[in-house]
C-alpha positions in Angstrom: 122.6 99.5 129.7 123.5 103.6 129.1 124.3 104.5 132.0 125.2 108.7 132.7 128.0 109.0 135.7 127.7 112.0 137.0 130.1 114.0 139.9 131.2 117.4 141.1 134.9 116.8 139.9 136.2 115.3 136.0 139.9 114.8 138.0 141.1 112.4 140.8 141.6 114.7 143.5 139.8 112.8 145.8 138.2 109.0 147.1 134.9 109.8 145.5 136.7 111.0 142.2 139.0 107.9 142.2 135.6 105.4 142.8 133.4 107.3 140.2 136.2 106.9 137.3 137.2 103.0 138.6 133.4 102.0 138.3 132.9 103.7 135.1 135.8 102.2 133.3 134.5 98.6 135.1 131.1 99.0 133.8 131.9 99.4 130.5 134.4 96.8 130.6 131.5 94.6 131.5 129.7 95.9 128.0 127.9 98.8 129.3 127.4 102.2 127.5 128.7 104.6 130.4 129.3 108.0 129.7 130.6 110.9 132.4 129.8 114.3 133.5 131.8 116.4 135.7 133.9 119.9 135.9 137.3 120.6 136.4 139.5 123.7 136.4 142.1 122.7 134.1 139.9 121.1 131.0 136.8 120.7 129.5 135.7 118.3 127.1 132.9 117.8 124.8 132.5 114.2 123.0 129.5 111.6 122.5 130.1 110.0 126.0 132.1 112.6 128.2 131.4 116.3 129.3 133.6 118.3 131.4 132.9 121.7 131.9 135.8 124.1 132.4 134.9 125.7 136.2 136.7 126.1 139.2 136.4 123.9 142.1 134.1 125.9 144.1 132.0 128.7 143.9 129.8 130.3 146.2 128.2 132.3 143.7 126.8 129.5 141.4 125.4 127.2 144.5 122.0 128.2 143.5 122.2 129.1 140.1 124.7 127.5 137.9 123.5 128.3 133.8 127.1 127.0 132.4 126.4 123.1 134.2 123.0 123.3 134.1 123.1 123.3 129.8 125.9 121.2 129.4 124.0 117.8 131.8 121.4 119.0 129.7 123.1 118.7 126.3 125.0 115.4 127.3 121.4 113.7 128.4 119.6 114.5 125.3 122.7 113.3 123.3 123.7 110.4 125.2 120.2 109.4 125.7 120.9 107.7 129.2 118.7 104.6 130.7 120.1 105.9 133.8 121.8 108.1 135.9 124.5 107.7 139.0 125.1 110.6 140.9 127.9 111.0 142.9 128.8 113.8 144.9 127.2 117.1 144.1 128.2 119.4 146.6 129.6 122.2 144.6 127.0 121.9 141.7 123.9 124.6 141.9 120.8 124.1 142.6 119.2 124.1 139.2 121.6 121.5 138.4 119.8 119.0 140.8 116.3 120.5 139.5 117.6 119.1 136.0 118.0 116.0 137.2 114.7 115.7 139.2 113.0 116.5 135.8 114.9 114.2 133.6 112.2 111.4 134.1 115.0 108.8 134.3 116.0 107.0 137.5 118.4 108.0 139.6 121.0 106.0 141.9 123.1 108.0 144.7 126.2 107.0 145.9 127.0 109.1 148.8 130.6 109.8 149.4 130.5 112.1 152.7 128.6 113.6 155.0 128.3 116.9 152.8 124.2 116.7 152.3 124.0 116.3 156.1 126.1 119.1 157.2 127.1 122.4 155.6 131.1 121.9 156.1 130.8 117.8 155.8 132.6 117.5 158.9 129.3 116.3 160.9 131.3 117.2 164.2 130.7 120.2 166.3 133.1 122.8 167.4 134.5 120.8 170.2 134.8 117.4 168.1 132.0 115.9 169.1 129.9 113.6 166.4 126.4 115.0 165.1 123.7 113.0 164.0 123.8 115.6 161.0 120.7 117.5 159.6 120.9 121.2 158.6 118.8 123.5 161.1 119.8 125.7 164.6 122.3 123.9 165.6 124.3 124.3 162.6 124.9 127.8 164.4 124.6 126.8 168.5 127.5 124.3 168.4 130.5 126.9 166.9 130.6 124.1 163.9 132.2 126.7 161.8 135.1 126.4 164.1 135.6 123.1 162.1 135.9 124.4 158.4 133.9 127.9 158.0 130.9 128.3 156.7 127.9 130.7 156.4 124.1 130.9 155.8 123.9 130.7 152.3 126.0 127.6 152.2 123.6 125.8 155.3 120.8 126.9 153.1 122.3 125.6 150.2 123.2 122.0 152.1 119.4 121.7 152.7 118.3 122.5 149.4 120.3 119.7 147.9 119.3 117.4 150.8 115.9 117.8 150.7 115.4 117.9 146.5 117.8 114.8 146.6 115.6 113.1 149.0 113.0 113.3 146.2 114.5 112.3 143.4 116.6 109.5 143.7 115.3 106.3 143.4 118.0 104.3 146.2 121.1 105.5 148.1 124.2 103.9 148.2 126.3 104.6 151.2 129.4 102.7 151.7 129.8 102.7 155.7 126.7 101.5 157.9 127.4 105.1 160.2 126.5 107.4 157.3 124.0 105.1 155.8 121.8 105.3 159.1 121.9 109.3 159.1 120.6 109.4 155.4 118.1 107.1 156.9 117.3 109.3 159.5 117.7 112.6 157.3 114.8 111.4 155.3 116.4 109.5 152.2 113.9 107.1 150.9 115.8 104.2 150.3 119.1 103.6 151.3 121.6 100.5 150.8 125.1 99.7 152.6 127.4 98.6 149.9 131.1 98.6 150.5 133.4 100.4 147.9 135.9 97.7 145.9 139.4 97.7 146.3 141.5 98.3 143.4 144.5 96.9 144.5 148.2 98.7 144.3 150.5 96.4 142.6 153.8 96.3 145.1 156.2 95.4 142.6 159.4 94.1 144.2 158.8 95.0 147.7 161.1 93.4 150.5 159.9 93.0 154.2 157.9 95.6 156.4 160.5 98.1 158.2 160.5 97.4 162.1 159.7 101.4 162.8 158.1 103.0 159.9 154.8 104.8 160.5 153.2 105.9 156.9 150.4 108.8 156.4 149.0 108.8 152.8 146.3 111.3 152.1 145.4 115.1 151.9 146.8 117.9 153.4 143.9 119.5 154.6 142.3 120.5 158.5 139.8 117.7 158.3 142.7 114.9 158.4 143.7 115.6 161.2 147.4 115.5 160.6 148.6 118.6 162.9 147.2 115.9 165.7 149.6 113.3 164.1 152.7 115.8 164.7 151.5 116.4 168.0 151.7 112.8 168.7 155.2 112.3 167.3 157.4 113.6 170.3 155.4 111.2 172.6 156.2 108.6 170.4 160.1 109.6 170.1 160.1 109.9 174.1 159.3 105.9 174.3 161.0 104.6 170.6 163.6 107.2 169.7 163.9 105.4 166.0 160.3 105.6 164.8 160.1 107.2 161.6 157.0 108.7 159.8 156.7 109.4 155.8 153.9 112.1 155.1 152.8 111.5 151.4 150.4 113.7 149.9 149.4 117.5 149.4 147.1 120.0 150.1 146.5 124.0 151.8 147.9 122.8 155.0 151.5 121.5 153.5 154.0 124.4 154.0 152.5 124.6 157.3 152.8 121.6 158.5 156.1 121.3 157.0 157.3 124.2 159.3 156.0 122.9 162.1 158.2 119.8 161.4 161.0 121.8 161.8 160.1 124.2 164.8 159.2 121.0 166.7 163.2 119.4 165.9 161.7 116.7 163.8 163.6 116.7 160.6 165.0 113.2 160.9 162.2 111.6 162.2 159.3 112.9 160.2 159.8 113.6 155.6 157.4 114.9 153.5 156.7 113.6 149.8 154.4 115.1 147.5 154.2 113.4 144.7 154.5 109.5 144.5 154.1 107.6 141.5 151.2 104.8 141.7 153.7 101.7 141.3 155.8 103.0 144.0 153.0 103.7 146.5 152.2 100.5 146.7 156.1 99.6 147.4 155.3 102.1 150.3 152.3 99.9 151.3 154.5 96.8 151.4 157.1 98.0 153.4 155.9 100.3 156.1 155.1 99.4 159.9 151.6 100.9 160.0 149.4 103.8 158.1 148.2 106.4 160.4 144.5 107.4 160.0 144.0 110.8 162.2 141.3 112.4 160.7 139.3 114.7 162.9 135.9 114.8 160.6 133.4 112.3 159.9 135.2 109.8 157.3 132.4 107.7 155.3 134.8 104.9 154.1 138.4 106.1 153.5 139.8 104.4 150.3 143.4 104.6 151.9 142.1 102.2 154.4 140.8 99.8 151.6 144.5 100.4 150.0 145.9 98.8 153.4 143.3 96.2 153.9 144.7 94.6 150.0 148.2 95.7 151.7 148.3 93.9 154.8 149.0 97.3 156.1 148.1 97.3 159.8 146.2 100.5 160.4 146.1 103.2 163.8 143.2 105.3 162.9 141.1 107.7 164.3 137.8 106.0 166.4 135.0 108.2 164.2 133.2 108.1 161.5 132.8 104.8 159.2 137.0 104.1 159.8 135.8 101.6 162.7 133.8 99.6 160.2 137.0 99.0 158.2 139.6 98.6 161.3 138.9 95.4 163.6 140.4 96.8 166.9 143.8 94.5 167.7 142.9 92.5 164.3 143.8 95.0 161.8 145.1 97.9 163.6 144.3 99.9 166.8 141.9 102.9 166.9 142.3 106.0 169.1 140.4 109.1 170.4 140.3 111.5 167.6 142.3 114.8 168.5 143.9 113.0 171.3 147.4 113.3 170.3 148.4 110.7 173.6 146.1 108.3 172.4 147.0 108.7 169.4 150.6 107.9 170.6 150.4 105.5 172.7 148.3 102.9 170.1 151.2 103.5 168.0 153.6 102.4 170.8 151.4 99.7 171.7 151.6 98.2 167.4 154.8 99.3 167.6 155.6 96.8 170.1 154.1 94.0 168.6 156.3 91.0 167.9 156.9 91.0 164.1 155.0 87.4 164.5 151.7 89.6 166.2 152.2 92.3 163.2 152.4 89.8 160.4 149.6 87.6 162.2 147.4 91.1 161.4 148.5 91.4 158.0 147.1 87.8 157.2 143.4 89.2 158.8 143.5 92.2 156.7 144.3 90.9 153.6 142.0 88.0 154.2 139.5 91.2 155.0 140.2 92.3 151.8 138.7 89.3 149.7 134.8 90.9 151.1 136.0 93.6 148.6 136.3 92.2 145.3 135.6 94.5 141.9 133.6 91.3 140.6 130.8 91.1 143.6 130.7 94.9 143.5 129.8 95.6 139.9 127.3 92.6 140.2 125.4 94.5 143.4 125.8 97.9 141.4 124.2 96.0 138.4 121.2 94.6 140.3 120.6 98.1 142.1 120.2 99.4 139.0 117.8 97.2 137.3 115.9 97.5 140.9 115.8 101.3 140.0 114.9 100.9 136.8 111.9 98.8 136.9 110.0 101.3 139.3 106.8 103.3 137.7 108.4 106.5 136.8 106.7 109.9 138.1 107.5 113.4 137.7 106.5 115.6 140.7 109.8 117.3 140.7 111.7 118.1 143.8 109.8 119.1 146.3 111.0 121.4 150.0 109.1 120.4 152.9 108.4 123.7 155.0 109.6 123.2 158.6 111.3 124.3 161.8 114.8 123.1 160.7 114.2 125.2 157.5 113.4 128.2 159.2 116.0 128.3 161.5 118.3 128.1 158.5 116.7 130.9 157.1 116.5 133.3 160.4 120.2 132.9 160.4 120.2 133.5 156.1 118.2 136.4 156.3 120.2 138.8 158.5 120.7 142.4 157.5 123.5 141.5 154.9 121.9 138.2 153.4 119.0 137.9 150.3 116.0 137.3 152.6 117.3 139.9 155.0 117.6 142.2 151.5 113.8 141.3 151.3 113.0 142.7 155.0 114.8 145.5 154.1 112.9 146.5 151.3 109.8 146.9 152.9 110.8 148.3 156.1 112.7 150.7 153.8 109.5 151.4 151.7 107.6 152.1 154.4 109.8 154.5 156.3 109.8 156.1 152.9 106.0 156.7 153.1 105.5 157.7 156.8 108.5 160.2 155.9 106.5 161.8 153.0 103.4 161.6 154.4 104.7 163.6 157.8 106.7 166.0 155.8 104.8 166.7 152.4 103.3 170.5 152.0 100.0 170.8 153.2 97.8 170.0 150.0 96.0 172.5 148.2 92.4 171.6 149.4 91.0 169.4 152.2 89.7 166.7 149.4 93.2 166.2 148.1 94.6 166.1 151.3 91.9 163.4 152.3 93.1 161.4 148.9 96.8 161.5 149.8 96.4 160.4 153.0 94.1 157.7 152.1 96.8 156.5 149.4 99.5 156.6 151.6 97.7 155.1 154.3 96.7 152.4 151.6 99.9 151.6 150.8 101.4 151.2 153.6 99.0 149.4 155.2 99.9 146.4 152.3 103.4 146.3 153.0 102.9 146.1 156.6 100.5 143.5 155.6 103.1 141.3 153.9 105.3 141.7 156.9 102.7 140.6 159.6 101.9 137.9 157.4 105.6 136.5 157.1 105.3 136.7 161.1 101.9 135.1 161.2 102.4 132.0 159.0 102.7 133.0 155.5 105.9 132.3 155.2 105.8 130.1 151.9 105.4 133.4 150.0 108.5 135.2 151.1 109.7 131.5 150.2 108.5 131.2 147.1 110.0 134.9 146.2 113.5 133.7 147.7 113.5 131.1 145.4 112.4 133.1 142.0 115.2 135.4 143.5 117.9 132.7 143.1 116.2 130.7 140.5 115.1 127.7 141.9 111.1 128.6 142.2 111.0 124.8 141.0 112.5 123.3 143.9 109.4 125.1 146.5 105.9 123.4 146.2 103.2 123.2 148.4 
């Protein structure tokens, strides 16, 4: 089978990164034709069967209309001549760029990585922590969310966009925790599957036994992880177990700052950073620590680190949100805590901690045994029959399609403020028509009574229709002002009736 991969990102800077590049390289292992599409800032590539774009990361400017990507998934599909296409995450990719795909006539399979189609930072908490059910609409703006990771308007709108014209494209979604599956259920996905991700296994080379006291926290260095809560939690710990240790490996925005705060806390001996560790020695680390601390504050899908300890043995303390309790069997693979609870996060620590090295090891065995539901082999073979499921459905082409509704308009009420491109569309009419009643109250009297009647009466005319188109966005015709936001930002495609 050709098979297209597409995602956001070329690179592995991430879990959904690291998945899309493991399962391509597995499928055509298994004799497939796989090519791959994605961007990245540092490369670009052109060849038969890979496409990278040279972009940056993000860019606000491009989330509707995105030209450069746009042509280049076009110019790898009619190349590569794809039987299919597996779309991974797509949240920095324009709008157009999903139109593309909704056009291609080929079928399309979805694995969703996060919650970034359901909520406009991907955090699918609200300002106080709280989880949300997800959905873009009011309360994207009536529960401080941006608190979380800021966001504005144009971003919510663009969330929805991509929610809505995915949910009428792809053929099945694959969601790897039961917790997000059920909101792209409830978010109006069409069909949607639970399937695990597969654990690629980190060779430990020649580890010795588990260190009595070591805590381990392997991932990004970014707000939604939650780490700052993990620092928090580390005098607590120290209070009760003075030894306990904690290695923080990974990098991100957050890492000078959480490095000083390591040091105005008094915590240089019990907490190191480490940037950069090679592959083969990670999995030394995974061999030989205590436990891997989980303390994200965001909704996780299916963390990748936690598959990494389940292979491991590596007993886990992780944050009680999200998918992670799917993947952590409380007092059988770990403990879980309250998420931003820095005391409970501490005392589950204490409470492993304690463990007789008989109860800790007894936990490894469950894990790794865990583990075996996991295999590369099983996985490929679901991947495979989703696939052919996908592919022998009749094939339409309606094209992506935006349902018209209250969760949209609120999106748009908070989008089209003085400052945003709806708001610029308001402005141009109330503008225009100040502009008339100005001329018409100030213009010299006319020359005869007849051409003072015409003036008037094309004036009056005139601004009578504008008014018009104003009442009628008020009264219900609000699928025109639509349809002129999208030919604004190029996606007149995506709006149908």
């Amino acid at each position: 089978m050709r098979i297209l991969q597409i995602n956001n990102y070329a690179d592995p800077v991430g879990g959904a990164e690291v998945y899309a590049l493991a399962l391509a390289r597995e499928l055509a292992e298994r004799g497939h034709e796989v090519g791959f599409f994605g961007t990245s800032p540092d490369r670009d590539a052109d060849e038969e069967k890979l496409r990278i774009v040279r972009r940056p990361r993000y860019d606000v400017r491009v989330l509707f209309h995105d030209p450069l990507v746009r042509d280049a998934l076009a110019a790898i599909i009619a190349r590569f001549r794809p039987e299919l296409l597996h779309v991974h995450n797509v949240f920095s990719l324009g709008a157009d760029v999903l139109e593309l795909l909704g056009t291609s006539g080929l079928p399309i399979v979805h694995t969703v990585h996060d919650f970034s189609l359901l909520c406009p930072n991907s955090w699918c908490v609200w300002g106080d922590g709280s989880p949300c059910s997800g959905g873009v609409g009011a309360k994207c703006f009536l529960h401080d969310c941006q608190r979380n990771y800021p966001y504005d308007p144009e971003v919510a709108l663009h969330t929805l966009l991509k929610q809505r014209t995915l949910a009428g494209i792809v053929d099945i979604s694959i969601c790897p925790s039961r917790y997000l599956a059920e909101r792209m259920r409830s978010s109006g996905a069409r069909d949607v599957r639970h399937l695990n991700y597969f654990i690629d296994p980190i060779a430990a080379g020649a580890a010795g036994e588990r260190e009595p006291k070591e805590l381990v926290y392997i991932g990004r260095l970014e707000p939604e992880k939650g780490v700052e809560y993990l620092l928090e939690a580390m005098p607590h710990i120290l209070r009760a177990d003075p030894i306990v240790h904690l290695t923080i490996i990974g990098g991100g925005s957050l890492e000078s700052t959480l490095v000083a705060r390591v040091r105005s806390q008094g915590l240089e001996r019990s907490a190191t950073f480490r940037s950069h560790v090679p592959r083969a020695e990670l999995g030394r680390v995974y061999a030989t620590a205590t436990a891997c601390v989980l303390p994200s504050i965001w909704s996780e899908n299916s963390p990748l680190v936690a598959y990494e300890c389940l292979a491991a043995g590596l007993p886990m303390i992780a944050s009680r949100i999200g998918g992670i309790p799917e993947l952590v069997e409380e007092e059988v693979g770990g403990f879980t805590f309250t998420p931003r609870d820095p005391c409970d996060l501490a005392a589950k620590a204490l409470r492993l901690l304690d463990l007789a090295p008989s109860e800790r090891a007894r936990m490894s065995v469950a894990l790794r045994a865990a583990a075996e539901g996991f295999r590369i082999a099983p996985h490929l073979d679901r991947i495979e029959a989703l696939y052919d499921e996908a592919r022998a459905r009749p094939r339409s082409s309606p094209g992506p399609s935006l349902t018209i509704d209250r969760d949209l308009l609120a999106v748009l009420a908070e989008y089209g403020g003085e400052k945003g491109r709806l708001g610029a569309l308001f402005h141009e009419h109330t503008t225009y028509i100040r502009h008339l009643e100005q001329t018409l109250a100030t213009r010299p009297p006319a020359a005869s009574a007849e051409e003072h009647r015409r003036l008037i009466r094309e004036l009056e005319g005139s601004l009578a229709q504008h008014r018009a188109r104003l009442d009628a966005l008020e009264a219900g015709g609000t699928k025109q002002i639509l349809r002129r936001l999208a030919r604004a930002l190029h996606i007149s495609k995506v709006l149908r009736s």
